[in-house]
SEBA-43392 format. One record per residue (C-alpha): x, y, z. Coordinates in pm, whole numbers, plus 50000, padded with zeros to 5 digits. Layout:
N
XYZ/...
This chain:
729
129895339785022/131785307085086/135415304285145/136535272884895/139965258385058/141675236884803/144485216184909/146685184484823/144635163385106/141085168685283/141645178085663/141255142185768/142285104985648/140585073485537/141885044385574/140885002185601/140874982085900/141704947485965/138214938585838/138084958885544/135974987685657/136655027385572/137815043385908/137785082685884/140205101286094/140465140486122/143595157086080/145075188486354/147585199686130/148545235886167/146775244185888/143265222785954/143575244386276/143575277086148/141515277085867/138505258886124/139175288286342/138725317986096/136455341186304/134775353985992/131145344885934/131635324985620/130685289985514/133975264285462/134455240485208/137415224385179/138635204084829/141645175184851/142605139684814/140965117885126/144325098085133/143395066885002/143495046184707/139425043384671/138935028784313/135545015584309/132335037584193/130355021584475/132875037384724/134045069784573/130175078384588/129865064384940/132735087485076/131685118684885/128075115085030/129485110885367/132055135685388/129675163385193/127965163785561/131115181085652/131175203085348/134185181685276/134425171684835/136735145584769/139255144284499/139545108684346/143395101584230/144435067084070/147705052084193/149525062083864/148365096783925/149405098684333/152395082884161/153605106483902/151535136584067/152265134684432/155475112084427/156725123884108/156725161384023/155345175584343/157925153284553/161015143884327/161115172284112/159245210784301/160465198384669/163835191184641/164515220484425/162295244684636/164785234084935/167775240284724/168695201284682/169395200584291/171525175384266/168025153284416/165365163584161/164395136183934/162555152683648/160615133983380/158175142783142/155385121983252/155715135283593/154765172283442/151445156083233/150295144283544/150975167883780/148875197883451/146265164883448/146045164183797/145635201383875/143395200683638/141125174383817/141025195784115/139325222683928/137135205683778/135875191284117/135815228584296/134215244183994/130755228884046/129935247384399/131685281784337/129655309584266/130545344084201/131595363384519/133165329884689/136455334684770/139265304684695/142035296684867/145135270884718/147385255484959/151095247484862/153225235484555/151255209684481/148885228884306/150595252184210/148745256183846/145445258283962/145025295384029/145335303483676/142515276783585/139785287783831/138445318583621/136465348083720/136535341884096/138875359184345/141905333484453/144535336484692/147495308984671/149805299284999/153135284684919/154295267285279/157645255285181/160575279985046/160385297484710/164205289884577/166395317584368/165735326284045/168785310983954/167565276084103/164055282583990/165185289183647/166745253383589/162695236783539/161455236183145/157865250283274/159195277583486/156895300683296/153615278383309/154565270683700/154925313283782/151805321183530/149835296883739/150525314084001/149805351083876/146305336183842/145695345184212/144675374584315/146915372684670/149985348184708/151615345184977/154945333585159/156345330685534/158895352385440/159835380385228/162955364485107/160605337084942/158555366084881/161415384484700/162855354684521/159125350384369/159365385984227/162705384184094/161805348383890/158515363983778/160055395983633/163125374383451/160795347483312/158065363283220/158995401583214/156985418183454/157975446983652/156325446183987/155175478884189/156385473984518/154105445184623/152305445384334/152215435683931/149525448583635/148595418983463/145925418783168/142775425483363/143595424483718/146475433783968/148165408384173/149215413184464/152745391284681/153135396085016/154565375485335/151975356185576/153975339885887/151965312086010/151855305586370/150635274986559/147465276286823/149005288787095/146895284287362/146695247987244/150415237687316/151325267587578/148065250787845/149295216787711/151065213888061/147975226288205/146275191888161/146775165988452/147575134388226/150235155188032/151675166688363/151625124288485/153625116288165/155905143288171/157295127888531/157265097588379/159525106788133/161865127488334/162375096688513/162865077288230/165105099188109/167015104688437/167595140588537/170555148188371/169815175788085/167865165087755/168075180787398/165115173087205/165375165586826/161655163286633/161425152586245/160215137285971/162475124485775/163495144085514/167185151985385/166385188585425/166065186385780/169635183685884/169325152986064/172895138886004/174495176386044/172915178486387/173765146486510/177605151786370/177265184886585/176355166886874/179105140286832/181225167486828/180465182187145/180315149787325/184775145787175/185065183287300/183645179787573/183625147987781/182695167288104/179175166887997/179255128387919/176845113888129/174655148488207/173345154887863/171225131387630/169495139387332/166155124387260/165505121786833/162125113986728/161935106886383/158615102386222/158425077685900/158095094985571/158395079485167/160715055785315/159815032885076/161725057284855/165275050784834/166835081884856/164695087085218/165445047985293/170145055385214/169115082085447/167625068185712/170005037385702/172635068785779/170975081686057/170835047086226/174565042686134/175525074786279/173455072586624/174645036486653/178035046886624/177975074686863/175875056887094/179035024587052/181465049987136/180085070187423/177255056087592/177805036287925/176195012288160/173995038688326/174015067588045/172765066387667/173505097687440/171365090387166/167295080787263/166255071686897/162195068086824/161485061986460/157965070786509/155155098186565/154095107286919/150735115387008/149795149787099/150295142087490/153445122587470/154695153487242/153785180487482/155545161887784/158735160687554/158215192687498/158075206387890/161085184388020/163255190887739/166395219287843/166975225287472/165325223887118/167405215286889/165845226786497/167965228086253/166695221885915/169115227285645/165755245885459/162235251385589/159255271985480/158885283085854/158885252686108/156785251086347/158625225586611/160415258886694/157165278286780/155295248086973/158475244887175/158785277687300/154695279787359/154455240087506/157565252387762/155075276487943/156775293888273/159835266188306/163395275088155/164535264387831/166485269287529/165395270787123/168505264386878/167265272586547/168535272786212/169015302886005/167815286385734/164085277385855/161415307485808/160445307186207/164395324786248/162755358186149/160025355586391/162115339386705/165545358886695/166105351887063/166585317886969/170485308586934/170645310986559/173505287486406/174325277086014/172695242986019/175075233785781/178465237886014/178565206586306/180805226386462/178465259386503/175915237086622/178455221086888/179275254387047/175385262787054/174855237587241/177385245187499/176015279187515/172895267087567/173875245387832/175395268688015/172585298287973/171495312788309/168315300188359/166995333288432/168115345088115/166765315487939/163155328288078/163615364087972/163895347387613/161435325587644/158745350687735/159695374787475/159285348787188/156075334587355/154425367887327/155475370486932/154065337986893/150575340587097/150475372286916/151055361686517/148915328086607/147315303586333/144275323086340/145575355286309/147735340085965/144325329585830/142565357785944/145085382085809/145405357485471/141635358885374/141115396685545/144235408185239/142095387484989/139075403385059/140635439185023/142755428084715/139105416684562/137885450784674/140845470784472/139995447384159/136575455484205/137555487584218/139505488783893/136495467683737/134085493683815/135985524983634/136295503083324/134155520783059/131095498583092/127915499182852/126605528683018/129705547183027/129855538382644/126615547982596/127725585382731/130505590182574/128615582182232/125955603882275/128085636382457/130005628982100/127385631081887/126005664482027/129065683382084/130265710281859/133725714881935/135915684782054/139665678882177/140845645182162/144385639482351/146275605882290/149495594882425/151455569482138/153285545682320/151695522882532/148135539682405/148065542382032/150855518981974/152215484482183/155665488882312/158635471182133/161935460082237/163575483281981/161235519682031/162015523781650/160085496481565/156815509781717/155885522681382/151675537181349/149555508981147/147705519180856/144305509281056/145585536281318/146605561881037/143195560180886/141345563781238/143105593381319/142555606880949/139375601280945/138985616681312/140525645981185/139135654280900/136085658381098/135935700081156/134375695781470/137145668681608/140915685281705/143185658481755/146635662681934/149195633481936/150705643082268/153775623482316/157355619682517/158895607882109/160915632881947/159365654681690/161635644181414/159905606181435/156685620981529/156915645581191/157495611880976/155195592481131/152315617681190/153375648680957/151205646580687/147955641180867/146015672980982/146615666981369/148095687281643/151325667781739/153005676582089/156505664282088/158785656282379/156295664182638/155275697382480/158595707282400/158035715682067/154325711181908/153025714481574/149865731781468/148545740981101/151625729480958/153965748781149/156515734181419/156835760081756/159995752282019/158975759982391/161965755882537/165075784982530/167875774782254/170545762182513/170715730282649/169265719982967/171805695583087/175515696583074/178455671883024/178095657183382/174415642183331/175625627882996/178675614183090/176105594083401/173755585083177/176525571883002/178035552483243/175105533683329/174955526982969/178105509282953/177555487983286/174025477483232/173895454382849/170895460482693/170075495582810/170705526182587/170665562182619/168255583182353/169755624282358/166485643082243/166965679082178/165465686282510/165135654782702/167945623382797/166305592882808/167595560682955/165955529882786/166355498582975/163355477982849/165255447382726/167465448383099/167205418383278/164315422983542/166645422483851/169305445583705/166925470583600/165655479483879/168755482884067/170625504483839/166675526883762/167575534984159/171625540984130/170675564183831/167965581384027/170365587084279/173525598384114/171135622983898/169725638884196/172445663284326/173085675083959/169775678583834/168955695784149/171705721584101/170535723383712/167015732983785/166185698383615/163065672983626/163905636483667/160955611083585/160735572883577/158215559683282/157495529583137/161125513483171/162745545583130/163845571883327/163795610483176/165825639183235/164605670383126/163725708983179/160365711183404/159335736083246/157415718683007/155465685483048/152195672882918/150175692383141/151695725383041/150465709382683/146975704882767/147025739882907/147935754582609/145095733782438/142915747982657/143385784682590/143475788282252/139855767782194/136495762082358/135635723282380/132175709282470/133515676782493/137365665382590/138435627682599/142525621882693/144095588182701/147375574982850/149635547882992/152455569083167/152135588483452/153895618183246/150615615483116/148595622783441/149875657583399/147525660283118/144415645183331/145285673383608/144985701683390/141375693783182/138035699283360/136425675483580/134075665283327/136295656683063/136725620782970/140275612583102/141555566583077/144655561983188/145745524683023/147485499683220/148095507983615/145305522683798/145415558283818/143845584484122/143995609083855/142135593983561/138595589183560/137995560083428/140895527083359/141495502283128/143765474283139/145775476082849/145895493282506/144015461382379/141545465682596/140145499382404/139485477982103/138445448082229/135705467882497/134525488982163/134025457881982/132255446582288/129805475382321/129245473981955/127675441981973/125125454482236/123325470581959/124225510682051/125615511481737/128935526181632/130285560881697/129745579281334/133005604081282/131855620481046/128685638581256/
């Protein structure tokens, strides 16, 4: 088993020196970190551009042989691609909208063709070395089609920077192609559950799913969403101090610095990082409050990014505006507010920063987590400090003893800073200690380690569902416990089984195809085939009536045998004006649902609701119904987008029961979709052939994916030369 990483860039950078000559430097990103530190005995190959603009043959092969030492496969990108790909769609159009700045995407069609064109180059480079059982991980929006192209291999997907609202999300033409790309992993994840949620809500509106908690059916394989907080290496940054040349240029820098207090401000530059907000806060507190001029500085470090790119170039050009300006009105002969470096520190010169600083100041306007925040509080060690953090960044769930301001208001990030300043330093290492032990606790390798462990047991459940699939054997089985058998009971659910579901139930009318199967079934004296269905037995009558079947209508309520209809139920009503007049109500207040009055079942429909809405009002209705139905001696049950009010004393089970005692069977085959029709598996022998369709089922023995799948796997086995299943025997 290999673990196949697959991200926008290879862990490490190529570049030319002076003379012309490839230079290969690795990268100790956060993620590079975590991924080399998975403690799991399992080979590493990692997938991604090498960061350079290598257009010659004679190259491209020279860096693929070298880095393939490393396990390392390059992708090969022409500038128009990195241009339209990388710049383009993954930059100008997913990043600014994924960080809620609308009014900055720049969306073009060519963009989109190269960003499909370019996903589609990284698959075909992983493809070659992945083998069944590998497991594949994607990394971030700029890939984020590429789940759905890998086939037949188990895939997890990370997204590192925010998932927007549905409402933002909505706004981009391939919303649908973007979220179905996703669905083709197995696991994704997010830092947090509000990107978490806000990738639920978009897939359920766009493509109408209903997810199960954490989880959504698709065709032939659940996927699974959950939330992954990624942590930094922690012993890394918190023994930074630790090392004797860090500890030489930390002095240095206090004395630099002079030892009045110092806020430290770390960036790249990127409009959704606040910079301009939190130096406006900062002017601010410097006008209300001129007793700290002179014993507070803040040091910004601002590390170049796409400014070469206008928008990033305007902003930039403001940020040296506004840090001139309150360094011209403030500063004095022996006292600068603003220290401004536009450009990265090394690790050591970062961790000193780190130590001496008295405050962190992080407050990006949106961030997928941050981790500034965490190597702060882990890089400050046993000396005080203070972490100002923005709501808005993903690291605020993990670090809420952090002063936690609206990075949008200058004037909440002025009084934070004042509060911070005058923290008790024994209070500031109280804080500090509690958030160091969330973070050595949830550390990089831990995120991995918990990423790929979910994976593994997500492949496990698939697996799982795989295996219980009727398979040639099973097929085999079945065929030949048909052919001998002398008395058999066939129970089928309609909708969902025997029949797709449509918007409008009224238009889920039987085929002829179906209508001859079941004749032809039927007229079989050994075969006894029940239609066993939540419908009412007025449709079921027209649809079904003039075949020679058992029908069983609203959940056993009434069936039909030889002709002749029987009620079950007592003549009165179950239900009085109260549960109508709910039902009713949510009705009016929900478009697109409808109520169905059966004679002795209430049925809210709200298949066509918008995904959201639905399952908001499925839990108000639940929960207004509860006290009455309670009192009425009444069964409430939530199906396939509808929820069911009626008597419990009769269900599908009770149905099969009956079935039971007035026949002998040698052989007994039920299928279903709804867990109304797990009431039915319950009650038949062990032995008996029970599929539920769709979700997986404890009950069932055996699963298949959808109603299509029973034709398409008999089509299947048919073609392995068992032969087909003769009726008429």
């Amino acid at each position: 088993m290999k673990l196949v990483i697959i991200a926008n860039r290879l862990p490490l950078k190529i570049s030319y020196n002076e003379i012309n000559l490839m230079e290969f430097t690795r990268s100790e990103g956060g993620l590079t970190t975590g991924l080399d530190s998975l403690d799991m005995d399992i080979e590493k190959h990692w997938v991604g551009w090498p960061g350079a603009d290598i257009e010659s043959e004679e190259d491209q092969e020279y860096v693929t042989k070298h880095l393939s030492k490393f396990k390392f496969h390059p992708v090969f990108l022409s500038p128009e691609q990195i241009q339209n790909y990388y710049e383009g769609y993954s930059n100008s159009t997913l990043w600014p909208l994924c960080h809620y700045f609308y009014s900055f995407v720049e969306y073009e069609n060519k963009y989109w063709e190269s960003y499909k064109e370019v996903n589609d180059i990284f698959c075909k480079a992983a493809i070659p070395f992945i083998e069944p059982g590998d497991i594949v991980w994607v990394q971030d929006y700029q890939l984020m089609l590429l789940p759905q192209m890998v086939k037949n291999i188990s895939i997890g997907y990370f997204h590192h920077i925010p998932f927007p609202s549905y409402e933002l999300f909505r706004v981009l033409p391939e919303r649908a192609e973007l979220l179905n790309g996703l669905l083709g992993a197995d696991l994704i994840g997010f830092h947090t559950h509000d990107y978490m949620r806000h990738f639920v809500s978009a897939a359920e509106r766009v493509l109408d799913l209903r997810f199960k908690l954490d989880q959504v059916f698709l065709s032939s394989r659940i996927a699974f969403v959950d939330a992954f907080p990624m942590g930094i290496n922690y012993t890394l940054y918190n023994d930074a101090i630790l090392d004797p040349s860090i500890q030489e240029k930390a002095q240095q820098l206090k004395r630099n610095f002079g030892f009045h207090k110092l806020i430290l401000s770390v960036d790249r530059l990127d409009y959704s990082k606040g910079i301009l907000h939190r130096l406006k806060g900062f002017a601010l507190f410097l006008e209300n409050h001129p007793e700290y001029k002179g014993k507070v500085s803040m040091a910004m470090i601002i590390v170049p990014s796409r400014d070469t790119v206008d928008r990033y170039s305007d902003l930039k050009t403001k940020i040296d505006e506004t840090i001139g300006a309150i360094n011209g009105q403030h500063s004095t002969i022996n006292w600068t507010p603003v220290y401004y470096f536009y450009h990265s520190f090394g690790f050591e010169e970062l961790m000193a920063m780190y130590h001496i600083a008295d405050i962190a100041l992080v407050t990006p306007l949106r961030d997928g987590m941050n981790l500034v925040a965490k190597e702060y509080v882990a890089a400050k060690r046993d000396t005080p400090g203070v972490l100002i953090l923005s709501e808005m960044a993903g690291a605020a769930v993990a670090l809420p003893e952090a002063i936690i301001v609206n990075p949008n208001d200058p004037l909440e990030i002025k009084n934070a800073i004042v509060e911070a300043l005058e923290m008790p330093e024994e209070e500031q290492l109280a804080k500090l200690k509690f958030m160091q032990q969330q973070i050595s606790k949830h550390n990089v390798n831990k995120w991995a380690n918990n990423f790929v462990r979910e994976l593994k047991n997500v492949m496990e459940k698939n697996a799982l569902l795989n295996s219980e699939k009727i398979d040639v054997p099973t097929f085999q089985k079945i065929k030949a416990e048909y052919s001998e058998a002398q008395s058999r009971l066939f129970i089928l659910d309609y909708d969902g089984t025997l029949a797709p579901f449509r918007s409008k139930p009224e238009e889920a009318v039987p085929t002829e195809e179906l209508l001859n199967l079941l004749d032809k079934l039927s007229q079989n004296p050994k075969n006894k085939i029940t239609i066993s269905s939540g419908r009412d037995k007025k449709t079921l009558e027209k649809w079904f009536g003039h075949l020679p079947v058992t029908i069983a209508a609203e959940h056993g309520a009434y069936f039909k045998e030889n002709g002749e209809w029987t009620k079950n139920t007592p003549e009165e009503l179950p239900w009085d004006d109260e549960i109508v007049n709910i039902l009713q109500s949510f009705v009016d207040k929900t478009p697109r649902s409808k109520m169905e009055v059966k004679e002795t079942t209430l049925v809210w429909h709200f298949r066509n609701v918008d995904g959201w809405l639905a399952s908001l009002r499925e839990q108000q209705l639940v929960n207004a119904l509860i006290t009455p139905c309670t009192r009425q001696n009444l069964q409430i049950m939530r199906g396939n987008k509808i929820v069911e009010i009626k008597s419990p004393q009769h269900t599908k089970g009770h149905e099969a029961k009956r079935l039971l005692e007035t026949g002998t069977y040698d052989f007994i085959l039920a299928m279903g979709d709804d867990t109304t029709d797990e009431d039915t598996f319950r009650e038949l022998p062990a032995d008996a052939y029970t599929i539920k369709i769709g979700n997986i089922s404890e009950v069932a023995r055996f699963n298949l994916r959808g109603r299509y799948s029973i034709f398409k796997t008999t089509l299947r086995l048919r073609r392995k030369a068992y032969g087909r299943i003769n009726f008429d025997n």
